[in-house]
C-alpha distance (Angstrom), angle and dihedral (degrees) to the residues before:
residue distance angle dihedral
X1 . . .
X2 3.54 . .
X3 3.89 126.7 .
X4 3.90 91.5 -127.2
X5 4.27 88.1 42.5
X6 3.94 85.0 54.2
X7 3.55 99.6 51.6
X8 3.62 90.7 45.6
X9 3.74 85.9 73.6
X10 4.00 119.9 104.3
X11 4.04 112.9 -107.9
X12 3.33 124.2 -96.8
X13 4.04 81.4 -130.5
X14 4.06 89.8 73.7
X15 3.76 105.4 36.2
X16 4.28 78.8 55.6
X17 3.63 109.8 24.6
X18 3.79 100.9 162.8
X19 3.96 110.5 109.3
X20 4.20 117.5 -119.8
X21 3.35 110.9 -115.1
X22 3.05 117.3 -126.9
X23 3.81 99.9 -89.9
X24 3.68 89.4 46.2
X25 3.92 89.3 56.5
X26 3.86 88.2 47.7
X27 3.99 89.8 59.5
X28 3.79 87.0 44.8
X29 3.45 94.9 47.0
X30 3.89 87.1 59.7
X31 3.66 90.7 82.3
X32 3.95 98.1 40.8
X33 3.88 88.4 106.3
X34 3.75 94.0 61.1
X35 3.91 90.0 45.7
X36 3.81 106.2 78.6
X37 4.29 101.0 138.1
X38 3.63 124.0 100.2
X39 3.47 83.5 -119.2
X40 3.61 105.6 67.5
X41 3.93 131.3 86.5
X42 3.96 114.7 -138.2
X43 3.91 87.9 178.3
X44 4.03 100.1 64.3
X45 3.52 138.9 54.1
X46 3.81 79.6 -124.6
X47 3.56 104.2 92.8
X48 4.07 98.4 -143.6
X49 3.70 130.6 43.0
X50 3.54 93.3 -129.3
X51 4.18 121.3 41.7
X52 3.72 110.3 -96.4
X53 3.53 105.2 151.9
X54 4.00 93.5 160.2
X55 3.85 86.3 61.7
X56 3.68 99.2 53.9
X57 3.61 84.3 52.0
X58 3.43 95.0 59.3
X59 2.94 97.2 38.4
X60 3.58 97.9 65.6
X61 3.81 91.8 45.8
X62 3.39 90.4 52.1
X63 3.61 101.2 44.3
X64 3.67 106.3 32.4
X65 3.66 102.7 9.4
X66 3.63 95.6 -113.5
X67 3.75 126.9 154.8
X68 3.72 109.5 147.0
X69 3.45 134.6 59.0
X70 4.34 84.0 -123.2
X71 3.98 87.5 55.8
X72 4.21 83.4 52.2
X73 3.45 91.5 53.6
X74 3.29 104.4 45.8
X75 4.58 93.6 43.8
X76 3.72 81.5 51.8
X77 3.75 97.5 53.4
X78 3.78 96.0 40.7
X79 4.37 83.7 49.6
X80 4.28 80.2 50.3
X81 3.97 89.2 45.1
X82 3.60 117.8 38.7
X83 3.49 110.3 -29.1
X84 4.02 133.7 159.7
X85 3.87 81.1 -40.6
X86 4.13 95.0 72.2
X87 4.01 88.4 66.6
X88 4.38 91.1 44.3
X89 3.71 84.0 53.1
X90 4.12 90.7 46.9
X91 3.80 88.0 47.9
X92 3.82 102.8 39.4
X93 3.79 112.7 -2.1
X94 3.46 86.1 -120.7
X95 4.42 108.7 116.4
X96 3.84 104.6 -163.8
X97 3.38 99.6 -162.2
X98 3.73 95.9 -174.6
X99 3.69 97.8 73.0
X100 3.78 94.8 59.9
X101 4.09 86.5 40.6
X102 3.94 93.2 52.6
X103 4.30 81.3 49.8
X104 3.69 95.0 46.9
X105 3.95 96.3 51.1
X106 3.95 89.1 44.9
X107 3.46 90.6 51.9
X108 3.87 97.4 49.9
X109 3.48 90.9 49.7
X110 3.63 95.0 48.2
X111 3.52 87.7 45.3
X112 4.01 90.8 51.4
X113 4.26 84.0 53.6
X114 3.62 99.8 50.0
X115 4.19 93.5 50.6
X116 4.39 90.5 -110.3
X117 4.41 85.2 119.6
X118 3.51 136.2 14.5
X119 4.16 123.0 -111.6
X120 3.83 82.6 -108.7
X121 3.95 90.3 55.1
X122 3.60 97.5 39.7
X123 4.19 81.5 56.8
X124 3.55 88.8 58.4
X125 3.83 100.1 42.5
X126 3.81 83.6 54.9
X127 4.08 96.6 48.3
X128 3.68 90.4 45.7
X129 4.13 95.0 61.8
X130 4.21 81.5 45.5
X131 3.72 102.6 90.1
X132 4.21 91.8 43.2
X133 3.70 98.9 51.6
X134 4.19 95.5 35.7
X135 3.56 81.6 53.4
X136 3.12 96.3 58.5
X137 3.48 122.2 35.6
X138 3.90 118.4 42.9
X139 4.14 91.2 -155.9
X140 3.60 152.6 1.4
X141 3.27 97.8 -88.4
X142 3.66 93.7 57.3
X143 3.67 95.8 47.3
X144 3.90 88.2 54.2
X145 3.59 95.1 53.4
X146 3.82 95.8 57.8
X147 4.08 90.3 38.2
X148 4.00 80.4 59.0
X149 3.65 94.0 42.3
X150 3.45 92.6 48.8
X151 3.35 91.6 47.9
X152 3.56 100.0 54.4
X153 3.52 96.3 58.5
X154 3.31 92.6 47.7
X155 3.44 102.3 51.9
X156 4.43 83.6 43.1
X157 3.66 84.6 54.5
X158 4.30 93.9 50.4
X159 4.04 85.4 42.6
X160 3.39 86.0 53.1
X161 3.89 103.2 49.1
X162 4.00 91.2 41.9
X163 3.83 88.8 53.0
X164 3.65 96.7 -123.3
X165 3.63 121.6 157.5
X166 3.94 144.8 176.2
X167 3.81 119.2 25.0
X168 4.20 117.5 35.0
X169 3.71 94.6 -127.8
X170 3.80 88.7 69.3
X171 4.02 112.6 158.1
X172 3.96 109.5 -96.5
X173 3.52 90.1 29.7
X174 3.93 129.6 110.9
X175 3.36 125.6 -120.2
X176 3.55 128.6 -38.9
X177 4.13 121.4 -95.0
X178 3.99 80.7 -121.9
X179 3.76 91.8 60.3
X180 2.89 101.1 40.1
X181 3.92 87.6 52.4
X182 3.43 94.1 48.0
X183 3.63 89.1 59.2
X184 3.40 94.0 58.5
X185 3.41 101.7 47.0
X186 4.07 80.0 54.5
X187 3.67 90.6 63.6
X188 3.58 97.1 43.3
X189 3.61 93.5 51.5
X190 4.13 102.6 115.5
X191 4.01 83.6 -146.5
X192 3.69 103.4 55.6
X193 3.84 99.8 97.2
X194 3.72 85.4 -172.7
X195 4.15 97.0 63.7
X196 3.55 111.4 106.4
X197 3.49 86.2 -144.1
X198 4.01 93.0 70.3
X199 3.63 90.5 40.1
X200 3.83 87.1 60.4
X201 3.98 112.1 25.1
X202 4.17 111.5 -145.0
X203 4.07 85.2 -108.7
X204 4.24 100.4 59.5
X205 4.05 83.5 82.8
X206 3.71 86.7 66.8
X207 3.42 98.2 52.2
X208 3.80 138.1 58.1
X209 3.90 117.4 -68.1
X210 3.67 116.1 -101.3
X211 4.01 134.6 164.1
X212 3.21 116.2 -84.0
């Protein structure tokens, strides 16, 4: 698809006009760290700014080989379970729960594009991971530090099973570490107005729901 073609598309802001509150965009903001491309909205439960349903779907074939709405249920409650975590807590006895959180939100979302749950369901998935990762982490900042931990050893584990070596931008590979850093430090940045993250401070989940 074509760059003009794709911005052709209507926003995901009109087809769901209704403003998160500020819980909502809390649960959203759970996956902000996985959403780094121009094209992705960190603000709705829609996981796009513009309505691409066909690429969600693919997406999630491609990515984690899910097709059905069973499939989404049972990646999400393996993510909930055990998840990439179990092998960080082999390797350093450290279980960053984040990474597998940020994973889990995107994939509800993505899941709520491509027709696999309904908005009401993706709601739940996302309230159901709530009690884990607030228990947890006390801020942002802490919750990006084990997403990035978590993500290093799982892209060192993938780097390690395709038998790439040398530089980290190694074809086949995702992102680098430094991107994926530089990201973060993006959405910890008290002066982006546009970080989710400042939109919806790590304490609003422990407080009464308002509009945002």
């Amino acid at each position: 698809m074509s760059r003009l073609s794709r911005w052709r598309r209507p926003r995901a802001s009109r087809r769901y006009p209704v403003p998160l509150t500020r819980h909502q965009l809390w649960m959203v903001s759970l996956s902000a760290p996985v959403s780094r491309g121009p094209e992705a909205s960190r603000t709705t439960l829609y996981p796009l700014r513009r309505i691409d349903d066909d690429s969600s779907r693919r997406w999630l074939a491609d990515q984690w080989e899910i097709t059905t709405p069973r499939e989404l249920a049972d990646r999400l409650d393996w993510l909930a379970g055990a998840g990439y975590r179990a092998r960080a807590h082999r390797l350093l006895g450290v279980a960053p729960l984040a990474w597998d959180a940020a994973l889990y939100a995107d994939i509800s979302r993505r899941g709520f594009a491509a027709g696999l749950i309904t908005e009401a369901d993706a709601w739940t998935a996302l309230k159901n991971i709530v009690p884990s990762v607030a228990g947890t982490y006390g801020s942002w900042r802490e919750y990006a530090d084990h997403y990035l931990l978590g993500r290093k050893v799982w892209r060192d584990d993938l780097r390690g099973r395709s038998g790439a070596v040398g530089a980290s931008d190694c074809a086949g590979l995702p992102a680098s570490q430094a991107v994926a850093d530089a990201h973060l430090r993006s959405l910890l940045d008290p002066g982006n107005r546009a970080s989710p993250w400042n939109l919806a401070p790590w304490d609003v989940i422990r407080h009464p729901d308002r509009p945002c």
